[in-house]
N, CA, C and O atoms as a Maestro MAE file, in Angstrom:
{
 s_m_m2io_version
 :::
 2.0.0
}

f_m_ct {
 s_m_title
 :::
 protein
 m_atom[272] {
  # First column is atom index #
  i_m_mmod_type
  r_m_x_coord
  r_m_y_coord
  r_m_z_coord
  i_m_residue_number
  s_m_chain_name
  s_m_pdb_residue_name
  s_m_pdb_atom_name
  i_m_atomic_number
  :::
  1 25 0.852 -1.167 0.000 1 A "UNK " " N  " 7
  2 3 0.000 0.000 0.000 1 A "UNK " " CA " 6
  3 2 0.895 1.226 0.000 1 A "UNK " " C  " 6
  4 15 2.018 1.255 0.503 1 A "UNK " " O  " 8
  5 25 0.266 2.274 -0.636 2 A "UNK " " N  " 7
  6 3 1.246 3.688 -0.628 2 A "UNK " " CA " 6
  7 2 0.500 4.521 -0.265 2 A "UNK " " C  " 6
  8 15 -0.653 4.104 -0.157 2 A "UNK " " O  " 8
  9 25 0.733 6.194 0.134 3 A "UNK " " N  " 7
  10 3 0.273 6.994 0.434 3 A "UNK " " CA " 6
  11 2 0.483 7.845 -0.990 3 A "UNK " " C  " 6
  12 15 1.573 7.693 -1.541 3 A "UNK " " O  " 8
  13 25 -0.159 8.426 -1.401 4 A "UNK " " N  " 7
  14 3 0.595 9.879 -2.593 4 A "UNK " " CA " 6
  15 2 0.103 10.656 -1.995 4 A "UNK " " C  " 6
  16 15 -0.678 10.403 -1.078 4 A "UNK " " O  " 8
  17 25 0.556 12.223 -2.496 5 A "UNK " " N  " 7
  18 3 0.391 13.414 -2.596 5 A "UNK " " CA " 6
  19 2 0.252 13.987 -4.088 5 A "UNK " " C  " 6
  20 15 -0.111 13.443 -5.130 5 A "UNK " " O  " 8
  21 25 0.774 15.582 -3.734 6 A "UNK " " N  " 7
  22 3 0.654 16.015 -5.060 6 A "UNK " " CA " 6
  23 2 2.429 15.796 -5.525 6 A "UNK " " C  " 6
  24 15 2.745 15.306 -6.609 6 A "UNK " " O  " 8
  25 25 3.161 16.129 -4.777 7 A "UNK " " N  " 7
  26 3 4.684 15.913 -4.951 7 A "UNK " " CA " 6
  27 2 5.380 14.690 -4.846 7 A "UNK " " C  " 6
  28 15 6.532 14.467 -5.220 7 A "UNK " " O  " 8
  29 25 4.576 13.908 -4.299 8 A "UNK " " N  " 7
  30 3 5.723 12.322 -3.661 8 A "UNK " " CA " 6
  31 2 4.829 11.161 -3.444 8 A "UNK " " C  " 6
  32 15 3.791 11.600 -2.950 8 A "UNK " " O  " 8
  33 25 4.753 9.643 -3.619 9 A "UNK " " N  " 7
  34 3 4.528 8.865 -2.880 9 A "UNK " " CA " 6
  35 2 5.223 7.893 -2.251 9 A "UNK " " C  " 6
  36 15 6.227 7.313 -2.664 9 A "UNK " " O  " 8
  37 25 4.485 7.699 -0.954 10 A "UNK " " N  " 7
  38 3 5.340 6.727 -0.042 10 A "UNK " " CA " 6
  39 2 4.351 5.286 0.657 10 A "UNK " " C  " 6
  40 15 3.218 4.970 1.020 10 A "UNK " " O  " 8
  41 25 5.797 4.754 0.499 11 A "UNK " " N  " 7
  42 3 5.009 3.104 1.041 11 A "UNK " " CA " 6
  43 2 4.713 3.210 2.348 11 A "UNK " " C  " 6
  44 15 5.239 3.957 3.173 11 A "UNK " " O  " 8
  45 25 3.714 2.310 2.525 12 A "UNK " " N  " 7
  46 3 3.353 2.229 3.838 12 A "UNK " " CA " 6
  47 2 3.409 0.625 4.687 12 A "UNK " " C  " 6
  48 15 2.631 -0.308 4.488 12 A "UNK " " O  " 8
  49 25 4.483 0.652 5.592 13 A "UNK " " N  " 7
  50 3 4.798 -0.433 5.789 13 A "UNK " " CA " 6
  51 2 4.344 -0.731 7.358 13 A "UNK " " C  " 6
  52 15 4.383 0.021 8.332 13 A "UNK " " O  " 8
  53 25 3.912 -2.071 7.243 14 A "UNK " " N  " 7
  54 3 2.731 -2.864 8.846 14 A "UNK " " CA " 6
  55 2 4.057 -2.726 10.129 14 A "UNK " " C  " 6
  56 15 5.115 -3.267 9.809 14 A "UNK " " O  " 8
  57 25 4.032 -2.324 10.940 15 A "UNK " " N  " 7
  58 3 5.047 -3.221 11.902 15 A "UNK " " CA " 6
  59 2 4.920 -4.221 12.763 15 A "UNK " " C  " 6
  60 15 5.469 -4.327 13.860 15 A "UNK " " O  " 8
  61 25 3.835 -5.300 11.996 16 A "UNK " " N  " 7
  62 3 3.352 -6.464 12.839 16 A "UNK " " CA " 6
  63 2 2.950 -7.303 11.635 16 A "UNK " " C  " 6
  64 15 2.472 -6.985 10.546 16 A "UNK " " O  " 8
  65 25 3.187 -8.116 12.004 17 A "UNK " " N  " 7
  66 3 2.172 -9.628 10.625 17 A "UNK " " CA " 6
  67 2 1.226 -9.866 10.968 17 A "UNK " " C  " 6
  68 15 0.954 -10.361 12.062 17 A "UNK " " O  " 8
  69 25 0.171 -9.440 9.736 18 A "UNK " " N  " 7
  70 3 -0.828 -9.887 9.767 18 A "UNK " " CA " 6
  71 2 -1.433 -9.750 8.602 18 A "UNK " " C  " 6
  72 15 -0.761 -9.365 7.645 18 A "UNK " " O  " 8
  73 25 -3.023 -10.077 8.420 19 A "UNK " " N  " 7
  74 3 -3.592 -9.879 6.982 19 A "UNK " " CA " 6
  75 2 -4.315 -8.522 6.956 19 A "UNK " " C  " 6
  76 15 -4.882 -8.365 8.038 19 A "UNK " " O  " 8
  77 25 -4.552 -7.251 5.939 20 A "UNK " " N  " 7
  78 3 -4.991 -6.718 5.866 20 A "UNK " " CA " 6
  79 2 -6.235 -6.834 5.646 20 A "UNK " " C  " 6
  80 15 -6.646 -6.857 4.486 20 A "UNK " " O  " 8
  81 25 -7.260 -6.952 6.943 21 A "UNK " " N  " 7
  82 3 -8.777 -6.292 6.372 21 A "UNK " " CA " 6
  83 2 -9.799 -5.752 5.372 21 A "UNK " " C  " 6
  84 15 -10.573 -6.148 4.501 21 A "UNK " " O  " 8
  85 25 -9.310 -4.445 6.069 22 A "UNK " " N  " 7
  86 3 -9.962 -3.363 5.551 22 A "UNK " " CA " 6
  87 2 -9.075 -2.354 5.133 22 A "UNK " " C  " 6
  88 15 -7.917 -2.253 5.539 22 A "UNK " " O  " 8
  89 25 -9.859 -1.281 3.967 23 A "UNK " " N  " 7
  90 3 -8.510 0.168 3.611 23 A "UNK " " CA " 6
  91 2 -9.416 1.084 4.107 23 A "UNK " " C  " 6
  92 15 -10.617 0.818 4.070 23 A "UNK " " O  " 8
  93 25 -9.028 2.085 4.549 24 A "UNK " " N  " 7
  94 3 -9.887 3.229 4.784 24 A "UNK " " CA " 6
  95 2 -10.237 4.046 3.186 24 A "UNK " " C  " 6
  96 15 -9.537 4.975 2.783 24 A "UNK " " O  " 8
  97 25 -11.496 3.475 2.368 25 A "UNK " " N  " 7
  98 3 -11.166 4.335 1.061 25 A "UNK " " CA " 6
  99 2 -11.594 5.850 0.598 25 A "UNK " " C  " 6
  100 15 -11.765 6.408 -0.486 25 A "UNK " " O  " 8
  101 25 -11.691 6.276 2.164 26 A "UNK " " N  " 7
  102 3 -12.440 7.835 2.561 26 A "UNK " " CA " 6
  103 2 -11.140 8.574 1.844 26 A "UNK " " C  " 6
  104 15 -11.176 9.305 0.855 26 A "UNK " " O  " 8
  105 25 -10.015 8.191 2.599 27 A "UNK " " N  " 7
  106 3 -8.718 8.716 2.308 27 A "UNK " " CA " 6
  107 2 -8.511 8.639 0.694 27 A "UNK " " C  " 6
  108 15 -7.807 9.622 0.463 27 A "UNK " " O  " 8
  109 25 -8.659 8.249 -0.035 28 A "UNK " " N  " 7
  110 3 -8.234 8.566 -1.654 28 A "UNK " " CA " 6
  111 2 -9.555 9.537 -2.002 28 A "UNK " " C  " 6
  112 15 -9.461 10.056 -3.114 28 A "UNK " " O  " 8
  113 25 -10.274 9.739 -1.560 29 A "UNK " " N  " 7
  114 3 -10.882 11.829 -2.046 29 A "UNK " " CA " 6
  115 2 -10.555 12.792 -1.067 29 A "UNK " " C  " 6
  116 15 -10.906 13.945 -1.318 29 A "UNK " " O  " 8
  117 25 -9.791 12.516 0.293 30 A "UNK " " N  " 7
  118 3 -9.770 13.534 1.297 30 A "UNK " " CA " 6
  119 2 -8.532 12.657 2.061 30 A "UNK " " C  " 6
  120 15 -8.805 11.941 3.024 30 A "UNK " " O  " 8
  121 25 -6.987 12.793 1.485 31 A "UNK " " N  " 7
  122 3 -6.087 12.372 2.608 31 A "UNK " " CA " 6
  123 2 -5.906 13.089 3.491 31 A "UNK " " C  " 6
  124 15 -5.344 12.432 4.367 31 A "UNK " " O  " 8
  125 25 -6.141 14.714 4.001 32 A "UNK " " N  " 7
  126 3 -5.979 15.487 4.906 32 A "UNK " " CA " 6
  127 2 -6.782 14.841 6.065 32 A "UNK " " C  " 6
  128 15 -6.622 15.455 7.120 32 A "UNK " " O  " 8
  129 25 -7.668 13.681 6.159 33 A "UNK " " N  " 7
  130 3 -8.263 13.212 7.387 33 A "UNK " " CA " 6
  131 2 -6.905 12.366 8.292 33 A "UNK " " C  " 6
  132 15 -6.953 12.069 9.485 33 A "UNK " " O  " 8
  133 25 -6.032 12.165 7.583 34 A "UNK " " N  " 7
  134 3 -5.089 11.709 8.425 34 A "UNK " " CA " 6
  135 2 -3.889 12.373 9.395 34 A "UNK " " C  " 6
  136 15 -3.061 11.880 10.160 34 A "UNK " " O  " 8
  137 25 -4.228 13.794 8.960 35 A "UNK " " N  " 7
  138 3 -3.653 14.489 9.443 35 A "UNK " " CA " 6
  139 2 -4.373 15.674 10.945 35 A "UNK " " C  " 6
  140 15 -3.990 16.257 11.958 35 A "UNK " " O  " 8
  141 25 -5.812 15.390 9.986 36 A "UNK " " N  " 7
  142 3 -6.980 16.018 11.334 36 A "UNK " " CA " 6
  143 2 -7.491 15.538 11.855 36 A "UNK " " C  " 6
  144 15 -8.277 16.111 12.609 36 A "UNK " " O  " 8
  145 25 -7.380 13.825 11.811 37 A "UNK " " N  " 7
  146 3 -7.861 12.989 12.832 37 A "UNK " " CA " 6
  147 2 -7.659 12.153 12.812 37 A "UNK " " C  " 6
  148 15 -8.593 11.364 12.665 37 A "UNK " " O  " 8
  149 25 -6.001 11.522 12.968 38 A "UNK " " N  " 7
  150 3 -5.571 10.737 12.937 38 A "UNK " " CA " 6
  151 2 -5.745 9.027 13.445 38 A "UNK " " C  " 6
  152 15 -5.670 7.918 12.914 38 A "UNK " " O  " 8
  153 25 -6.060 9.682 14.993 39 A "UNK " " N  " 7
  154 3 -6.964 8.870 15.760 39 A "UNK " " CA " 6
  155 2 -8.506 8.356 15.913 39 A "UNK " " C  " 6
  156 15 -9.244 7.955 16.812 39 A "UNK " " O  " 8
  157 25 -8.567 8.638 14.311 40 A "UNK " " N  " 7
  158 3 -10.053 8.237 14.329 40 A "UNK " " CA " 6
  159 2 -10.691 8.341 13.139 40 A "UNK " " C  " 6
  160 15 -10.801 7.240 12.601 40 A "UNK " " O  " 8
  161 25 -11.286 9.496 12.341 41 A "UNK " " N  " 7
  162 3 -11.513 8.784 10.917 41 A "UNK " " CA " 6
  163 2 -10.349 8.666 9.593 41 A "UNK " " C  " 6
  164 15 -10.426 8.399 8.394 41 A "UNK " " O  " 8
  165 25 -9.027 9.100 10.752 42 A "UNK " " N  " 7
  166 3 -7.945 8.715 9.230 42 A "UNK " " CA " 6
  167 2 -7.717 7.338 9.423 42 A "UNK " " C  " 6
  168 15 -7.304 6.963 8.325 42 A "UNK " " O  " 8
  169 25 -7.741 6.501 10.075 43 A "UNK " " N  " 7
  170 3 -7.418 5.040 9.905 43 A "UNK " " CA " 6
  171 2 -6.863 4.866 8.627 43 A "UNK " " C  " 6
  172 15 -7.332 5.491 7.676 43 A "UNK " " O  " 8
  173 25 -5.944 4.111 8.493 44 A "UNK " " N  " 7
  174 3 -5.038 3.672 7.407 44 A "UNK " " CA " 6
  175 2 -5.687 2.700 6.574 44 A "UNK " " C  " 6
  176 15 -6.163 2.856 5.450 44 A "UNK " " O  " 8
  177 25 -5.616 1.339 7.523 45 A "UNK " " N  " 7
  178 3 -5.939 0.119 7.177 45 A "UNK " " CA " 6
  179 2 -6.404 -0.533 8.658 45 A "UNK " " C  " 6
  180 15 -5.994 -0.115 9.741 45 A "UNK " " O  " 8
  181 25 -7.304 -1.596 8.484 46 A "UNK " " N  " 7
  182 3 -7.403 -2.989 9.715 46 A "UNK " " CA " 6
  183 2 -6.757 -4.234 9.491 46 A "UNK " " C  " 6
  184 15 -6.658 -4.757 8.381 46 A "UNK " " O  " 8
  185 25 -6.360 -4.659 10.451 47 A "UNK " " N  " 7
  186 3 -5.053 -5.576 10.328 47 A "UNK " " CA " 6
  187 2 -5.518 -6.823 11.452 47 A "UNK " " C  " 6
  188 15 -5.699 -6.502 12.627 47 A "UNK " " O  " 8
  189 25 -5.698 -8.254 11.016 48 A "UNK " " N  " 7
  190 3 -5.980 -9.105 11.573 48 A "UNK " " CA " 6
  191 2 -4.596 -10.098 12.439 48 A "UNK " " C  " 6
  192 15 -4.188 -11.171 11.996 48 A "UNK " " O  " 8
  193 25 -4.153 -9.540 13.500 49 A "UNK " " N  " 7
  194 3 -3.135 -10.419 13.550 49 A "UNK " " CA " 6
  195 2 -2.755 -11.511 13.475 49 A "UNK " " C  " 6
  196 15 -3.637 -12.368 13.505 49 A "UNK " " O  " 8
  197 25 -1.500 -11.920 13.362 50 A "UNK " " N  " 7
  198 3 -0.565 -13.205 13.212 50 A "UNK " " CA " 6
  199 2 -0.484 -13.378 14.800 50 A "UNK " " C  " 6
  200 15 -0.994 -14.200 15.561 50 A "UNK " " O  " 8
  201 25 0.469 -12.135 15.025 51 A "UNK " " N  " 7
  202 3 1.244 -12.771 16.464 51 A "UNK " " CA " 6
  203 2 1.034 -11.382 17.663 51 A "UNK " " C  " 6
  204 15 1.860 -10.474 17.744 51 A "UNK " " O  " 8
  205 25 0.266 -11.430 18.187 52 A "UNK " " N  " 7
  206 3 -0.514 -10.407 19.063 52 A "UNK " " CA " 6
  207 2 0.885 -10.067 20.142 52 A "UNK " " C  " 6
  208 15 0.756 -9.120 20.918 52 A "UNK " " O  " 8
  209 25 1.991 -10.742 20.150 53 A "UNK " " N  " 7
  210 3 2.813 -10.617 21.095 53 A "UNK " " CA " 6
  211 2 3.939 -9.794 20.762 53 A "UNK " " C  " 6
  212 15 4.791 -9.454 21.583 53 A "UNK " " O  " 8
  213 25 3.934 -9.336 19.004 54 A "UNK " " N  " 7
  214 3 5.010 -8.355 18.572 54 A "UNK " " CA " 6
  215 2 4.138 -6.702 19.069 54 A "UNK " " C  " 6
  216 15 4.678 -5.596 19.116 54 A "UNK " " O  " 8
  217 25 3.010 -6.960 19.313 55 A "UNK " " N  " 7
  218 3 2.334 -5.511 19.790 55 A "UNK " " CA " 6
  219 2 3.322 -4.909 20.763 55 A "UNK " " C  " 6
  220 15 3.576 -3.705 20.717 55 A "UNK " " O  " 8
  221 25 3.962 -5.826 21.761 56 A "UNK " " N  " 7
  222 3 4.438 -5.422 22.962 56 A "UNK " " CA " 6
  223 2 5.888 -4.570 22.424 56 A "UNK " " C  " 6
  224 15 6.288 -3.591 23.053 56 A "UNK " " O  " 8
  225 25 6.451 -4.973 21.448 57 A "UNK " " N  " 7
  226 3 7.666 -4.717 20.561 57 A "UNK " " CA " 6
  227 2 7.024 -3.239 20.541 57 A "UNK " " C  " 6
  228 15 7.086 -2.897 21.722 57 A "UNK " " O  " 8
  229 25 6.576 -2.431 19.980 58 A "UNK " " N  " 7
  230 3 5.981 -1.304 20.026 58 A "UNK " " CA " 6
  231 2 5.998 -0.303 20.174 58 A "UNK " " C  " 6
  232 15 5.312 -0.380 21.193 58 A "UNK " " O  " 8
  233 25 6.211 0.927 20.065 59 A "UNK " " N  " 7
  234 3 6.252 2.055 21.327 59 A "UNK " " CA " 6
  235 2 4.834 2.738 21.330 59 A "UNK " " C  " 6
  236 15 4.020 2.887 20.419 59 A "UNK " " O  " 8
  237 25 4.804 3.225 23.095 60 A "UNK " " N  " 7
  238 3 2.997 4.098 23.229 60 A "UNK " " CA " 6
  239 2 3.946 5.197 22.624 60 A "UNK " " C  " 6
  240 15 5.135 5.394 22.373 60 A "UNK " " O  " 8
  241 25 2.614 5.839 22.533 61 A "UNK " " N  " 7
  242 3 2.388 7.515 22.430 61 A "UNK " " CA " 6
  243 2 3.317 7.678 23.053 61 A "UNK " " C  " 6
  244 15 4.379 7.465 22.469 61 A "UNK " " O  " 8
  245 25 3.383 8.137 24.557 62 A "UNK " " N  " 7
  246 3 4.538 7.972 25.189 62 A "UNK " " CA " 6
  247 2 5.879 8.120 24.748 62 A "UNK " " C  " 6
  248 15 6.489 9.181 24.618 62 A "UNK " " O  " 8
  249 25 6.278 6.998 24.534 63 A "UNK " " N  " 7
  250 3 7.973 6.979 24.127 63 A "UNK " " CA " 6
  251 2 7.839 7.383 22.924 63 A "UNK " " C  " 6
  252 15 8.483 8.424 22.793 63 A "UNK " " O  " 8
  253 25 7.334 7.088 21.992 64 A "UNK " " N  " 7
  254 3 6.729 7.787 20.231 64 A "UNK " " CA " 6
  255 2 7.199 9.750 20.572 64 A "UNK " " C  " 6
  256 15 7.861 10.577 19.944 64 A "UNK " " O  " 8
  257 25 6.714 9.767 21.388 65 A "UNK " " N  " 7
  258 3 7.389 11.527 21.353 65 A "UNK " " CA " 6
  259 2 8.243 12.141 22.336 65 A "UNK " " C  " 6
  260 15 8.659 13.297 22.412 65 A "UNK " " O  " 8
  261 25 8.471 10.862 23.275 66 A "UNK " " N  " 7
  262 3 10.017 11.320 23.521 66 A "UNK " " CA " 6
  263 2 11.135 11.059 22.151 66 A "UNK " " C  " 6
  264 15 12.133 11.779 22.124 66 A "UNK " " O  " 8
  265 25 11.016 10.432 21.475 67 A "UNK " " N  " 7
  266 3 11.391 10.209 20.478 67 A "UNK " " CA " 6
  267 2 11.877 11.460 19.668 67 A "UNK " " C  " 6
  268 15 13.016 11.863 19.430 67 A "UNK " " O  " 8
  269 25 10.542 11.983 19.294 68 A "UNK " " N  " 7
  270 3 10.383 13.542 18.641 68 A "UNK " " CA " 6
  271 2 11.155 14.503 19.078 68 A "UNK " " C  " 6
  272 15 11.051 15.638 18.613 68 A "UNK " " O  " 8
  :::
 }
 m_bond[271] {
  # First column is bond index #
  i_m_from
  i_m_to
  i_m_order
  :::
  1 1 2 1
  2 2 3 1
  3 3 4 2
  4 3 5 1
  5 5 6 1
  6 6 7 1
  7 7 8 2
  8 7 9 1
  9 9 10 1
  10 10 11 1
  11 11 12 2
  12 11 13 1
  13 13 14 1
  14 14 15 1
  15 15 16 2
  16 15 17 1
  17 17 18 1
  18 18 19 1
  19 19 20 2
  20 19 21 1
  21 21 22 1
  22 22 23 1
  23 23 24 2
  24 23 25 1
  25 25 26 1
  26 26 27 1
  27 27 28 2
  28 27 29 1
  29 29 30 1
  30 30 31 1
  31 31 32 2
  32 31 33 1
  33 33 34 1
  34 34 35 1
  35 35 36 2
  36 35 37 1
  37 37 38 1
  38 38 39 1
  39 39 40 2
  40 39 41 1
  41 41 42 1
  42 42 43 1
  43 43 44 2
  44 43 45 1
  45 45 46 1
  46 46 47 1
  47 47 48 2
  48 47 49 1
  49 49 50 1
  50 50 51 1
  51 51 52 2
  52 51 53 1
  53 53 54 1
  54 54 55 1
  55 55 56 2
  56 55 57 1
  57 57 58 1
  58 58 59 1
  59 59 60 2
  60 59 61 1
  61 61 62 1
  62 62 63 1
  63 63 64 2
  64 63 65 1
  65 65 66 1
  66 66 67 1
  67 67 68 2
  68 67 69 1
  69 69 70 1
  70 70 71 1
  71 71 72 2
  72 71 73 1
  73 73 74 1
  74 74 75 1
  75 75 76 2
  76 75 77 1
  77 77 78 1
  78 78 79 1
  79 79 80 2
  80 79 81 1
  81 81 82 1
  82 82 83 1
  83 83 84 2
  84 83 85 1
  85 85 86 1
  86 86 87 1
  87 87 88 2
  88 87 89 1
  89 89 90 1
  90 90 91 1
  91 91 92 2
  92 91 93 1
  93 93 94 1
  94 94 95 1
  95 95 96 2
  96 95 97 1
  97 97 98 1
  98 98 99 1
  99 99 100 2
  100 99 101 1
  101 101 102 1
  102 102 103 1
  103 103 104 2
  104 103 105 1
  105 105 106 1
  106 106 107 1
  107 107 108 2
  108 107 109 1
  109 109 110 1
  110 110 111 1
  111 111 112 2
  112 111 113 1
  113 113 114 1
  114 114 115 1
  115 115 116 2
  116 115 117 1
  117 117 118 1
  118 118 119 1
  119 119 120 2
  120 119 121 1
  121 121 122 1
  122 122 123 1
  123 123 124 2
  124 123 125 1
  125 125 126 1
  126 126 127 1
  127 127 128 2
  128 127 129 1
  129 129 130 1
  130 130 131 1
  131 131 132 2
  132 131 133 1
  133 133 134 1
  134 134 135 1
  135 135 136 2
  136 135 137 1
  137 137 138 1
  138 138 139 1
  139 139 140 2
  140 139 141 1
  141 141 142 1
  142 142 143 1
  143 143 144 2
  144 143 145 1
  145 145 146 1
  146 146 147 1
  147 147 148 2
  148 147 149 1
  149 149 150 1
  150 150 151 1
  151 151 152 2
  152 151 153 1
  153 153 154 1
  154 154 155 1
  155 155 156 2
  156 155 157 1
  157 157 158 1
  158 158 159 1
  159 159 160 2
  160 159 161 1
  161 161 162 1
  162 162 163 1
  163 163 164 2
  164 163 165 1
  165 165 166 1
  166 166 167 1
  167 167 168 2
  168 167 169 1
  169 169 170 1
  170 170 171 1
  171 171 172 2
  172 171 173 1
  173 173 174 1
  174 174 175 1
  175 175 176 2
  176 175 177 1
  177 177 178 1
  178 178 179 1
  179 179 180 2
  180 179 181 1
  181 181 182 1
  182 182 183 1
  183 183 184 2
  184 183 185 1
  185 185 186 1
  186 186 187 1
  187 187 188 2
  188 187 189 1
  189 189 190 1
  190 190 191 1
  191 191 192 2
  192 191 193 1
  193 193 194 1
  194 194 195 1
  195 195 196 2
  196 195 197 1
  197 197 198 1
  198 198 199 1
  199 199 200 2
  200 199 201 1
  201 201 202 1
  202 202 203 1
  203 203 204 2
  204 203 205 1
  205 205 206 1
  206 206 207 1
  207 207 208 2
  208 207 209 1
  209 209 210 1
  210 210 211 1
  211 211 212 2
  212 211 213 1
  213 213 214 1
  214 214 215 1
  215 215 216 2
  216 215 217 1
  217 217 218 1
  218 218 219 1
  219 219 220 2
  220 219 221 1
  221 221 222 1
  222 222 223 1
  223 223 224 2
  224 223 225 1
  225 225 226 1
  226 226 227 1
  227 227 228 2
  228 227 229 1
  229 229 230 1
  230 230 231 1
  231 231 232 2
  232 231 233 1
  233 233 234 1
  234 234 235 1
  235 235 236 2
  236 235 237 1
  237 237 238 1
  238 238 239 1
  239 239 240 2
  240 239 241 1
  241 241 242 1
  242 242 243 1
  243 243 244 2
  244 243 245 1
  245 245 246 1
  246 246 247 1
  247 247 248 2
  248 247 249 1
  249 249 250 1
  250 250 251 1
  251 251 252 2
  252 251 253 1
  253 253 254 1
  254 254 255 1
  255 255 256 2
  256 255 257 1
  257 257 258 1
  258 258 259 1
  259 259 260 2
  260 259 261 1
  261 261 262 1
  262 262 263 1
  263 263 264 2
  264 263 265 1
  265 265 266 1
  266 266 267 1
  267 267 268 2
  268 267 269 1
  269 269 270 1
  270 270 271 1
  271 271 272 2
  :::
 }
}
């Protein structure tokens, strides 16, 4: 799966195994929802896991912006 713009596209890669679901296909007439609501109607994709135990591999929110 990729993301585009008007200048660039980029892949979008799982950091867990599993099968893809669902796509969010709101996002190909309005990708700015991923940016204004990330947590909620930008959803990417749904992802059925393999191995529920690489979740823990992970970082929260949390460490995600100590990061930043």
């Amino acid at each position: 799966m990729a993301v585009e713009s008007v200048k660039t596209a980029a892949d979008i890669y799982q950091m867990v195994d599993g099968e893809v679901l669902e796509i969010n296909e709101d996002l190909a007439d309005d990708s700015s929802i991923m940016n204004s609501d990330a947590e909620g109607k930008g959803w990417i994709m749904k992802v059925k896991l393999s191995n529920k135990d690489q979740l823990g591999e992970l970082l929260d929110e949390s460490a995600y912006k100590e990061i930043l």
